[in-house]
N, CA, C and O atoms as a printed pandas DataFrame, in Angstrom:
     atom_number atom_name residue_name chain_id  residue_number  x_coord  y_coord  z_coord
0              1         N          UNK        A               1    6.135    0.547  -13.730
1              2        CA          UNK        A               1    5.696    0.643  -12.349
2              3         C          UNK        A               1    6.669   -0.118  -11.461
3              4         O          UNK        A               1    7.183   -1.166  -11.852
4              5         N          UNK        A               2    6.890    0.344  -10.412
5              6        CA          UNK        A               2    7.553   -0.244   -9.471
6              7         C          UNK        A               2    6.836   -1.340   -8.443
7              8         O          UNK        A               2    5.878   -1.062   -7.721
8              9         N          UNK        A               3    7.335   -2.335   -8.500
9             10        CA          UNK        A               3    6.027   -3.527   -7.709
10            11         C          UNK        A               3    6.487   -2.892   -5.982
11            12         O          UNK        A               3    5.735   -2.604   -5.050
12            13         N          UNK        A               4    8.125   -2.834   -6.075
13            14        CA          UNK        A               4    8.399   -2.627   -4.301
14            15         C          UNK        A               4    8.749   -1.144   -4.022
15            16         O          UNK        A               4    9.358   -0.891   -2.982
16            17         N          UNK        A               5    8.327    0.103   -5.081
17            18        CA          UNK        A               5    8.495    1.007   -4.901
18            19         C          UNK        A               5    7.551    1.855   -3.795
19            20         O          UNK        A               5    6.805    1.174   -3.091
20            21         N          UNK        A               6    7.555    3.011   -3.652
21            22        CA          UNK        A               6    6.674    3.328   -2.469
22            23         C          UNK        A               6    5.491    3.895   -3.001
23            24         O          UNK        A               6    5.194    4.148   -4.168
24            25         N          UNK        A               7    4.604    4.116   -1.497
25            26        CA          UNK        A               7    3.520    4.411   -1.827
26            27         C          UNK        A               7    3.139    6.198   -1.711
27            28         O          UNK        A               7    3.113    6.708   -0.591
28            29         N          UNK        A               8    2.948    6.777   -2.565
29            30        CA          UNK        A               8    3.205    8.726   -2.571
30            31         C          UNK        A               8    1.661    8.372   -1.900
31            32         O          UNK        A               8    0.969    7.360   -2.016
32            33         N          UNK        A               9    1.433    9.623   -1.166
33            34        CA          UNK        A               9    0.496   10.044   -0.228
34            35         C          UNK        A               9    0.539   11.564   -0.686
35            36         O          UNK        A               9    1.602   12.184   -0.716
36            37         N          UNK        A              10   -0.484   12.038   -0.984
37            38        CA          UNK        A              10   -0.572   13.427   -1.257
38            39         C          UNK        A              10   -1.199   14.029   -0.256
39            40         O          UNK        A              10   -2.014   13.382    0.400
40            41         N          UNK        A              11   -0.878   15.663    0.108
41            42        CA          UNK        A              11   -1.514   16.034    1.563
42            43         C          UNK        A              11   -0.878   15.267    2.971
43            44         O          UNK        A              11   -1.345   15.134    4.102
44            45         N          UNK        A              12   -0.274   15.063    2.677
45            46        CA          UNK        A              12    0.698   14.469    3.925
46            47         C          UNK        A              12    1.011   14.760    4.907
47            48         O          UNK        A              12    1.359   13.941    5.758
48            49         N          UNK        A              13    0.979   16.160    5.106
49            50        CA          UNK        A              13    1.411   17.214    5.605
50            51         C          UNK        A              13   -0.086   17.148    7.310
51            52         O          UNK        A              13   -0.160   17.118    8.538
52            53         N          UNK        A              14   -0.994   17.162    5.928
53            54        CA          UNK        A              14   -2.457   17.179    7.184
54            55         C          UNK        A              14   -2.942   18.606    7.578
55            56         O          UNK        A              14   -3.299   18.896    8.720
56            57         N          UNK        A              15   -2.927   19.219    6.829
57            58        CA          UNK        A              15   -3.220   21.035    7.285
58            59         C          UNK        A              15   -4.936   20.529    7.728
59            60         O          UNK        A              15   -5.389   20.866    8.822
60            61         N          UNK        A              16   -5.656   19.818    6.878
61            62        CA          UNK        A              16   -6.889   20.138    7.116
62            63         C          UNK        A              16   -7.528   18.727    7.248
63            64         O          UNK        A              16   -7.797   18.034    6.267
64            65         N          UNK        A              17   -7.772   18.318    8.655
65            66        CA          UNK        A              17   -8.226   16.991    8.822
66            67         C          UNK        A              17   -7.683   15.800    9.250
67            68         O          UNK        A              17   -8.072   14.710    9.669
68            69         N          UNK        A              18   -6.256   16.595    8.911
69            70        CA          UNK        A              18   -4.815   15.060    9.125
70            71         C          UNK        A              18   -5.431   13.517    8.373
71            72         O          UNK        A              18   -5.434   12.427    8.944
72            73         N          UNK        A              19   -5.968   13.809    6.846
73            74        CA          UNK        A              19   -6.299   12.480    6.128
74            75         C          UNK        A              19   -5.500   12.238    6.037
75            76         O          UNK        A              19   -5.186   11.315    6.788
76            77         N          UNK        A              20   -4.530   12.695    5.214
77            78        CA          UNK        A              20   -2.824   12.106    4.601
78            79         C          UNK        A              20   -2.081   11.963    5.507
79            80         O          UNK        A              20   -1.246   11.133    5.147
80            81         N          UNK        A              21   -1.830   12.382    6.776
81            82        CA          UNK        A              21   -1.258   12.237    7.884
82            83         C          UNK        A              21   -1.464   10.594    8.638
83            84         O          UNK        A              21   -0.677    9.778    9.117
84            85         N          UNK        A              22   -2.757   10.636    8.466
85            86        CA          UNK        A              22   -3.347    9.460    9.269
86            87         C          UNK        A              22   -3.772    7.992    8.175
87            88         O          UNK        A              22   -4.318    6.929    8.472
88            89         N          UNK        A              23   -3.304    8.453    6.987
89            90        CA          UNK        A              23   -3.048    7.353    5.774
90            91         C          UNK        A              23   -1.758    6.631    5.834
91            92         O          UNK        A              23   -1.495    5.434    5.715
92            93         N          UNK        A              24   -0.672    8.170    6.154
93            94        CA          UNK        A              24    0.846    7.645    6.138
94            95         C          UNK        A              24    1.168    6.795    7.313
95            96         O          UNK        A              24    1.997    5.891    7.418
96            97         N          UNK        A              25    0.401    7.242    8.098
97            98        CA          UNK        A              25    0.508    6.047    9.790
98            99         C          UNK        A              25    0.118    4.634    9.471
99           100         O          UNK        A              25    0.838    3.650    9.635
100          101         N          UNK        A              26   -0.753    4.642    9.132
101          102        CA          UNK        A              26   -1.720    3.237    8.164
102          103         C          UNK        A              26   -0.554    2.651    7.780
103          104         O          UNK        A              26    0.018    1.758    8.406
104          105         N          UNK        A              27   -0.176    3.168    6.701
105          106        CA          UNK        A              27    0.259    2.156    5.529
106          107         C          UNK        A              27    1.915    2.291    6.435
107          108         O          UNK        A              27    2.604    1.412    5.918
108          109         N          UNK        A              28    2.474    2.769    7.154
109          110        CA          UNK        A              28    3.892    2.504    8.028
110          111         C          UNK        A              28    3.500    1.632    8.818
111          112         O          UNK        A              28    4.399    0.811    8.998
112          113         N          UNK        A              29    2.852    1.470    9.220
113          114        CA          UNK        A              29    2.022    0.481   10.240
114          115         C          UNK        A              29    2.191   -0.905    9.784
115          116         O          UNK        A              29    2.663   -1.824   10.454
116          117         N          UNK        A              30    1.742   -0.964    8.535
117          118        CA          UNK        A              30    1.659   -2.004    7.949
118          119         C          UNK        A              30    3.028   -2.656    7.420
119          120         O          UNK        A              30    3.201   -3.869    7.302
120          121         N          UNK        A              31    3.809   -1.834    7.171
121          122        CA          UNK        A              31    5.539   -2.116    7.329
122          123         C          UNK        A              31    5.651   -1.508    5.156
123          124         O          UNK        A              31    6.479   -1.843    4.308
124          125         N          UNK        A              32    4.694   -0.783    5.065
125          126        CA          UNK        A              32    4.599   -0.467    3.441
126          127         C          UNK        A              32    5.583    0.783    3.571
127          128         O          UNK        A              32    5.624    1.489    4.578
128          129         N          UNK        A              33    6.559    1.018    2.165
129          130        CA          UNK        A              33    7.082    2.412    2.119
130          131         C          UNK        A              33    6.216    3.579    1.604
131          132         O          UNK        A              33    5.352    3.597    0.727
132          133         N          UNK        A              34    6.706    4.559    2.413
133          134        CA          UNK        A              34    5.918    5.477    2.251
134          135         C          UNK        A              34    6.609    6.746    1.435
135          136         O          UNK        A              34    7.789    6.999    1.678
136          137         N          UNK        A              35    6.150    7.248    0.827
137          138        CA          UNK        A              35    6.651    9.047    0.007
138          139         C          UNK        A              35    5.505    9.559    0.347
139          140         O          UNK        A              35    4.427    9.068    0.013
140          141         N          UNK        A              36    5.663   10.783    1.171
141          142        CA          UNK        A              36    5.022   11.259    1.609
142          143         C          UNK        A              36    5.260   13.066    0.775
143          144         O          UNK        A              36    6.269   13.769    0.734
144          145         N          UNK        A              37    4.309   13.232    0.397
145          146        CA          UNK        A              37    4.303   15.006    0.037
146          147         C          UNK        A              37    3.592   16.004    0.490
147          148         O          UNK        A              37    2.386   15.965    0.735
148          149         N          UNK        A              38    4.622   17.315    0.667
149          150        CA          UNK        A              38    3.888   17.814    1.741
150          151         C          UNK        A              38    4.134   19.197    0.617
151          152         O          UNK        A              38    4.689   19.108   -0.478
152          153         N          UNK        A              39    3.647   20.262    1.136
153          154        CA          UNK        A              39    4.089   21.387    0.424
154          155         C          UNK        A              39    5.228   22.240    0.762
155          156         O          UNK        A              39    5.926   22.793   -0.088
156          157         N          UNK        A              40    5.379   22.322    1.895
157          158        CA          UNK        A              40    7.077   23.125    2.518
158          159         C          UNK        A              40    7.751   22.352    3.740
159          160         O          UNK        A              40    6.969   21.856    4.551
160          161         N          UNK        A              41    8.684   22.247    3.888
161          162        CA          UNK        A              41    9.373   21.726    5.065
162          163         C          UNK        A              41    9.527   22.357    6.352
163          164         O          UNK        A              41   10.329   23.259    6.596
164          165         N          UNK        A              42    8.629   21.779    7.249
165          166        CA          UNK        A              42    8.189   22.466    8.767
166          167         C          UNK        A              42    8.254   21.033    9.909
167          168         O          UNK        A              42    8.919   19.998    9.853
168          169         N          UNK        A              43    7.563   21.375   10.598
169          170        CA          UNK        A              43    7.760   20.449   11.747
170          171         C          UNK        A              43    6.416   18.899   11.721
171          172         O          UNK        A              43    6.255   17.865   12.370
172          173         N          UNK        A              44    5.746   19.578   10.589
173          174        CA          UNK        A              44    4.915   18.081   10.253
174          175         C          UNK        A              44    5.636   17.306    9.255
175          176         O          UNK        A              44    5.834   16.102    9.416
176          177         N          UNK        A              45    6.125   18.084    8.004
177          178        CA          UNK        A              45    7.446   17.041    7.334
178          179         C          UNK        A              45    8.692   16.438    8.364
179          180         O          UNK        A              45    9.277   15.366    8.209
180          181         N          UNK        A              46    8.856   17.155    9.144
181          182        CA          UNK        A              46    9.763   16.284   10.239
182          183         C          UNK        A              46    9.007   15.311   11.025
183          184         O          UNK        A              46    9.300   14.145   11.291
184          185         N          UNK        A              47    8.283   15.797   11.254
185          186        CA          UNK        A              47    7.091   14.622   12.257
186          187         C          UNK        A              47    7.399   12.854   11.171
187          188         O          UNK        A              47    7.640   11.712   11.564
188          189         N          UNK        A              48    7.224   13.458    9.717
189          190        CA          UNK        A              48    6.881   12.223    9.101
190          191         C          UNK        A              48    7.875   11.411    8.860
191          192         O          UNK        A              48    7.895   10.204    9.105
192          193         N          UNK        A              49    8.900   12.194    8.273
193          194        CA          UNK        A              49   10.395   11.901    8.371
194          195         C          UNK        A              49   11.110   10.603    9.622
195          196         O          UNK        A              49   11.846    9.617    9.660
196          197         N          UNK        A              50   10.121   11.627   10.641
197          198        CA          UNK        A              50   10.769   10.664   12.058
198          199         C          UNK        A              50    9.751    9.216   12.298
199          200         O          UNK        A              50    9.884    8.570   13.337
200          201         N          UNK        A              51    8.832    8.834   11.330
201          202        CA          UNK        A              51    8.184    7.535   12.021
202          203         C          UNK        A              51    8.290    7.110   10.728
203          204         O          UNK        A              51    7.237    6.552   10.419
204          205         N          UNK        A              52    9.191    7.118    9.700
205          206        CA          UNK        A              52    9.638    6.669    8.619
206          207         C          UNK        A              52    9.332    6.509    7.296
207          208         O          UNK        A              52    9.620    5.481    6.684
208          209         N          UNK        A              53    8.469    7.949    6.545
209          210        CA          UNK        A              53    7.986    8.549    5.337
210          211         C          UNK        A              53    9.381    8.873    4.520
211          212         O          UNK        A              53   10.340    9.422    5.063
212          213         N          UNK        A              54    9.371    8.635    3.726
213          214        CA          UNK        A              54   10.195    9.463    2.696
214          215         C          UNK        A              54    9.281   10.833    2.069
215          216         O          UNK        A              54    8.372   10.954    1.249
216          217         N          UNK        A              55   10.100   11.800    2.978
217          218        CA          UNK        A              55    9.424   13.272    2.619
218          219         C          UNK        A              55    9.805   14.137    1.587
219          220         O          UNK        A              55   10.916   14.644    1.748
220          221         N          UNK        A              56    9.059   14.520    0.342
221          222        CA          UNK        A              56    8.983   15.015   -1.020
222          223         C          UNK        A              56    8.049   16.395   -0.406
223          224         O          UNK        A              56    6.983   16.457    0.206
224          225         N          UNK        A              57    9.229   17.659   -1.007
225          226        CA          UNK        A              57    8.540   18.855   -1.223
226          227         C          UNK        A              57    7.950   18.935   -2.368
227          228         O          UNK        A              57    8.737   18.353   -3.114
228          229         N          UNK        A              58    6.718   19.419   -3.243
229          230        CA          UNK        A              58    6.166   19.438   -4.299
230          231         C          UNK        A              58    4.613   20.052   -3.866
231          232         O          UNK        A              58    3.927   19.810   -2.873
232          233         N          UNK        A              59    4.357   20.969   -5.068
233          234        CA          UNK        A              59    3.343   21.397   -5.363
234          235         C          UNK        A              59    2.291   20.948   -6.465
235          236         O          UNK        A              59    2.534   21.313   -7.615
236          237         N          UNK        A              60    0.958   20.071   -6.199
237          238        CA          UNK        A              60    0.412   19.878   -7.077
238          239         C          UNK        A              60   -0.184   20.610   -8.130
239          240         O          UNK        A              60   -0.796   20.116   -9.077
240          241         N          UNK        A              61    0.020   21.802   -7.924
241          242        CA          UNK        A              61   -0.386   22.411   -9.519
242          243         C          UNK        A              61    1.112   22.565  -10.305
243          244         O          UNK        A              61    1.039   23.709  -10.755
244          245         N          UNK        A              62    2.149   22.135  -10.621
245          246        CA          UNK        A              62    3.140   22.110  -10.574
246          247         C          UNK        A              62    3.761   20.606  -11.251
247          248         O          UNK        A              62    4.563   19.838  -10.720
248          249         N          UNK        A              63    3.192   20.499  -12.407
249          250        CA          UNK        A              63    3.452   18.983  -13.409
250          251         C          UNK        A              63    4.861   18.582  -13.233
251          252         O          UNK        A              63    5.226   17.426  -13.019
252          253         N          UNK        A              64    5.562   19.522  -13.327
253          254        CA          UNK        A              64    7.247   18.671  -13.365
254          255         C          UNK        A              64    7.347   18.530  -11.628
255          256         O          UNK        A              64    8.357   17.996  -11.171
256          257         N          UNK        A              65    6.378   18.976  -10.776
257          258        CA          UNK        A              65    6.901   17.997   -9.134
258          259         C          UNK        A              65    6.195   17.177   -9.181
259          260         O          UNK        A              65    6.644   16.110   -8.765
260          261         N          UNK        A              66    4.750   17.172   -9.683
261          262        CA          UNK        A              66    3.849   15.861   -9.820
262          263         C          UNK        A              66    4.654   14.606  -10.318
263          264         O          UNK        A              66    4.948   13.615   -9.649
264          265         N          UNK        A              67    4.975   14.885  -11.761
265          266        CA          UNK        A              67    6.101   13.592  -12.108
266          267         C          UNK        A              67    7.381   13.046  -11.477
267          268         O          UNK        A              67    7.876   11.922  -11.407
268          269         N          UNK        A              68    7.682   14.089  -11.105
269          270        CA          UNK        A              68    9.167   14.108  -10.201
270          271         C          UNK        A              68    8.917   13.299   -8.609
271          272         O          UNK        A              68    9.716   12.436   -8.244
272          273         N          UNK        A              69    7.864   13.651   -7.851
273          274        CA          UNK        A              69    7.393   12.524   -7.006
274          275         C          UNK        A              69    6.825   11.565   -7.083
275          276         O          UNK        A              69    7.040   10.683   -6.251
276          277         N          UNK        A              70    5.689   11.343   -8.334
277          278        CA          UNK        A              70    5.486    9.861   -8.077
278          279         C          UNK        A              70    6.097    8.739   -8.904
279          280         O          UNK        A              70    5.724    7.572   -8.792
280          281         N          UNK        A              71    7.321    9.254   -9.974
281          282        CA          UNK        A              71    8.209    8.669  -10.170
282          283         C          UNK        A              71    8.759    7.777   -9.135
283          284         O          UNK        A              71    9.231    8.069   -8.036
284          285         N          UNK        A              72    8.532    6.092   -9.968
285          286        CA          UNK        A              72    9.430    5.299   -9.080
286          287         C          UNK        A              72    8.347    4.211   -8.175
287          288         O          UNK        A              72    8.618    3.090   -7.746
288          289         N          UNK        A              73    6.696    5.185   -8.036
289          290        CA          UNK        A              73    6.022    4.829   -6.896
290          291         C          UNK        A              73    4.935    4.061   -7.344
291          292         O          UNK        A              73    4.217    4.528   -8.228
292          293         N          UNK        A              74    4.700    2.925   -6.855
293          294        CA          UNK        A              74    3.793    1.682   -7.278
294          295         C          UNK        A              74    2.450    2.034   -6.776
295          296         O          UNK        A              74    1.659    1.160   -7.131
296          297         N          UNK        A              75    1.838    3.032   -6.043
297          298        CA          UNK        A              75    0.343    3.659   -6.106
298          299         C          UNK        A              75    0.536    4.748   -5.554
299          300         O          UNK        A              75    1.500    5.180   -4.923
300          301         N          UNK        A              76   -0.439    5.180   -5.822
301          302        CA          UNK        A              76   -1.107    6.892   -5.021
302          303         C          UNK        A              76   -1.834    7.039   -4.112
303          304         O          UNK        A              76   -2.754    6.349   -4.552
304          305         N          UNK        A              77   -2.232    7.429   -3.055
305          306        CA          UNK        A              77   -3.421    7.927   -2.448
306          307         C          UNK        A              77   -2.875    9.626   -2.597
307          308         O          UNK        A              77   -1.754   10.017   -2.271
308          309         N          UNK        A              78   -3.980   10.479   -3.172
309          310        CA          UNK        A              78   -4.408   11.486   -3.843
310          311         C          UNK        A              78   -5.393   11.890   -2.828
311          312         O          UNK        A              78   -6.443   11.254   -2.734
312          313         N          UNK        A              79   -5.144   12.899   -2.054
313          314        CA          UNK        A              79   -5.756   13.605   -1.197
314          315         C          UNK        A              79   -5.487   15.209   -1.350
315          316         O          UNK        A              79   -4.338   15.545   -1.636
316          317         N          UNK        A              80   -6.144   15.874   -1.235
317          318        CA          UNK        A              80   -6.174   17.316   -1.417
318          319         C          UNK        A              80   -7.596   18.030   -0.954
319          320         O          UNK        A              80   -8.709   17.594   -1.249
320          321         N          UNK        A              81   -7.296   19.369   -0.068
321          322        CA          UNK        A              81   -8.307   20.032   -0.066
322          323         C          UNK        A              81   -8.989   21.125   -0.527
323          324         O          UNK        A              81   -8.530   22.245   -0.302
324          325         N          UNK        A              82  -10.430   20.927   -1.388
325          326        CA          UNK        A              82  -11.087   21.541   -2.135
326          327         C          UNK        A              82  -10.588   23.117   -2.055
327          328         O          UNK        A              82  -10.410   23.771   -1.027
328          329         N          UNK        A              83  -10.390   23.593   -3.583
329          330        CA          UNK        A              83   -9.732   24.619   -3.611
330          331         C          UNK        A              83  -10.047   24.990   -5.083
331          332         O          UNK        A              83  -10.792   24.344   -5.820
332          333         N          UNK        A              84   -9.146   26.511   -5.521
333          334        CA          UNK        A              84   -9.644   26.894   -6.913
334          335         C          UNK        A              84   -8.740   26.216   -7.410
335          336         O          UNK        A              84   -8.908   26.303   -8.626
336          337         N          UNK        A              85   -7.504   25.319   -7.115
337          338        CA          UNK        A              85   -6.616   24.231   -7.943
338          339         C          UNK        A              85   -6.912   23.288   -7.714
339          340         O          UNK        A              85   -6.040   22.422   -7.795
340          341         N          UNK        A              86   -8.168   22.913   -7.333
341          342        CA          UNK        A              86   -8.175   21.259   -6.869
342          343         C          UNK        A              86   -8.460   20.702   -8.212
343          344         O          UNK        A              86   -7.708   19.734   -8.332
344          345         N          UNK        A              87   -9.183   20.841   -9.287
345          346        CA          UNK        A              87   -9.447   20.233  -10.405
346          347         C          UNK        A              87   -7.983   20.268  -11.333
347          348         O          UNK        A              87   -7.777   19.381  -12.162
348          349         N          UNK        A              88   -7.225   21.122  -11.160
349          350        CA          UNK        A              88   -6.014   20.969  -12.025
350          351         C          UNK        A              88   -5.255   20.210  -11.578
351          352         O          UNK        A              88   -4.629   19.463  -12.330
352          353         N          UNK        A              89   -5.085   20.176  -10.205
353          354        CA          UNK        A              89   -3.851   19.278   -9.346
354          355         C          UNK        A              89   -4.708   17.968   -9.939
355          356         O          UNK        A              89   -3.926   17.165  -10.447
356          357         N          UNK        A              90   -6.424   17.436  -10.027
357          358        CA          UNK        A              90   -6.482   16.530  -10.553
358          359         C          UNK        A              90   -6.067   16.149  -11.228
359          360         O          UNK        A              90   -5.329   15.173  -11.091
360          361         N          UNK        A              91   -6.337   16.758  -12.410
361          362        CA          UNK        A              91   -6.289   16.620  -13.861
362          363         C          UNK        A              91   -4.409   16.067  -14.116
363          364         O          UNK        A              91   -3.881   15.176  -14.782
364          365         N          UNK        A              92   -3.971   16.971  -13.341
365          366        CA          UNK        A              92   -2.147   16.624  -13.378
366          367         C          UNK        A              92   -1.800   15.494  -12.736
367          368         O          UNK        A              92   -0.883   14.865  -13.266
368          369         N          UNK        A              93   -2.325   14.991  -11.615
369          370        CA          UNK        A              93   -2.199   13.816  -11.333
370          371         C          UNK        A              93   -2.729   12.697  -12.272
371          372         O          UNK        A              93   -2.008   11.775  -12.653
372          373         N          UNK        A              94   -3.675   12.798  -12.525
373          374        CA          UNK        A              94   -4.579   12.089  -13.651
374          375         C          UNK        A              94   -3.334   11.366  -14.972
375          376         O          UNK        A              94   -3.007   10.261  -15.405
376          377         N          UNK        A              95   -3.069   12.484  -15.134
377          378        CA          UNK        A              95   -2.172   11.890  -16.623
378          379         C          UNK        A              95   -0.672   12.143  -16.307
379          380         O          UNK        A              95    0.168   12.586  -17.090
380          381         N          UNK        A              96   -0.490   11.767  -14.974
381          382        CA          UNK        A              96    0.987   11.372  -14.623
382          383         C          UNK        A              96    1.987    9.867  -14.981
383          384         O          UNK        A              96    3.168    9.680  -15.277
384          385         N          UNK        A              97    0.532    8.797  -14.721
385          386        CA          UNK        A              97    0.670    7.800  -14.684
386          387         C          UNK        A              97    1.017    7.181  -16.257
387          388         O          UNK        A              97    1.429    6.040  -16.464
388          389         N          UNK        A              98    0.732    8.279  -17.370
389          390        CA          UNK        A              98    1.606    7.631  -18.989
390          391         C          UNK        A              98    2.789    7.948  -18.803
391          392         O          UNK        A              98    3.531    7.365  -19.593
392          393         N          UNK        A              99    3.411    8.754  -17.964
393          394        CA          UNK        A              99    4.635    9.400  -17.821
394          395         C          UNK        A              99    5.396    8.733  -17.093
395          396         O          UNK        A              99    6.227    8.075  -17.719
396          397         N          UNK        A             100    5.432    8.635  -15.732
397          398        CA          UNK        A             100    5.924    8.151  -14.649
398          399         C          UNK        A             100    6.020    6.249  -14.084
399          400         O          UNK        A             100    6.765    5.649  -13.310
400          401         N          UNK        A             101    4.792    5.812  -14.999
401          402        CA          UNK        A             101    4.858    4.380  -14.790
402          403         C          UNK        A             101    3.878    3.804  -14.137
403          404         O          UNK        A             101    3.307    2.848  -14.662
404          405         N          UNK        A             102    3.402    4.377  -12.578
405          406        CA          UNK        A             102    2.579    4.368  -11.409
406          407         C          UNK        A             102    1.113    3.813  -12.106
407          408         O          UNK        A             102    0.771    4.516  -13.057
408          409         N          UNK        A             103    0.293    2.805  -11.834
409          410        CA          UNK        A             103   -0.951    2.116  -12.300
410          411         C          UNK        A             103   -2.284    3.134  -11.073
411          412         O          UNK        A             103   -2.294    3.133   -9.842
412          413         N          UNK        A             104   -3.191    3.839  -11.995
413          414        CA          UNK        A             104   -4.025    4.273  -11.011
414          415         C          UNK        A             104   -5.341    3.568  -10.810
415          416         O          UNK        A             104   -6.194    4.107  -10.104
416          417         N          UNK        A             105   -5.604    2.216  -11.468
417          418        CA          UNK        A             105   -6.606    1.651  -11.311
418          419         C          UNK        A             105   -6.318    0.712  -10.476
419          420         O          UNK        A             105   -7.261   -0.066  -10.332
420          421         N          UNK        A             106   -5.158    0.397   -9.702
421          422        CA          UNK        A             106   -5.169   -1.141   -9.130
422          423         C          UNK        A             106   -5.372   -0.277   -7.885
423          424         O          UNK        A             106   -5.250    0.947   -7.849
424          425         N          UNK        A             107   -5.869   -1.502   -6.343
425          426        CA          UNK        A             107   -5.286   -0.714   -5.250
426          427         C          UNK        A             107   -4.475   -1.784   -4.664
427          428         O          UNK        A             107   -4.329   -2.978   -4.929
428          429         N          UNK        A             108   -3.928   -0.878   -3.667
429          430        CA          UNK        A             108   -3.068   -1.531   -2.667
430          431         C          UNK        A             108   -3.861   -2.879   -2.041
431          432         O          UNK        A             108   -5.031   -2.901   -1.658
432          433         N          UNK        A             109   -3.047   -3.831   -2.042
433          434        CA          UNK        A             109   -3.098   -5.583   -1.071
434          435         C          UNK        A             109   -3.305   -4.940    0.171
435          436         O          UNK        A             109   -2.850   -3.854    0.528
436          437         N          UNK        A             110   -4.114   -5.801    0.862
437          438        CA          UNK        A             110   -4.096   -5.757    2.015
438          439         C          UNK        A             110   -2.943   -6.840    3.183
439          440         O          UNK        A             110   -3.007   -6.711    4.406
């Protein structure tokens, strides 16, 4: 695990609700790094880009981008909206963390 690595934000993007959108503001706010993942590159991955996210294209049903982004990253916030992949994108996130390093039981310091 990375102690000063960043923090991946899934749903980042904000299609539905702007949770991950308004997580990544949070934790920039707070002066924390951010990896932010979105699903395609448009004008909300630029939005994030510009108030200082590190922006990752990746699809959560999609194990080799799951590992490939949170590689490196010292927690998760795991956001996604209910869907017929929402239990797999779980499940793949779920058992990223023997792979990649990332601890999913601790949380972030305040």
């Amino acid at each position: 695990m990375a102690d000063n690595g960043p923090i991946l934000v899934t749903g980042a993007a904000g299609q539905l609700g702007a949770v991950g959108r308004t997580v990544c503001g949070l934790l920039l706010d707070r002066g924390l790094p951010v990896r932010a993942m979105v699903r395609r590159e448009d004008d909300r991955a630029a939005a994030l880009r510009a108030v200082g996210a590190e922006v990752v294209v990746g699809d959560l049903l999609e194990p080799a981008d799951v590992y490939r982004v949170v590689s490196g990253c010292r927690r998760v916030y795991f956001g996604m909206s209910v869907s017929a992949g929402y239990l797999e994108a779980t499940v793949t996130m779920a058992v990223s963390p023997g792979k990649s390093g990332w601890t999913p039981w601790s949380t972030c310091r305040r």
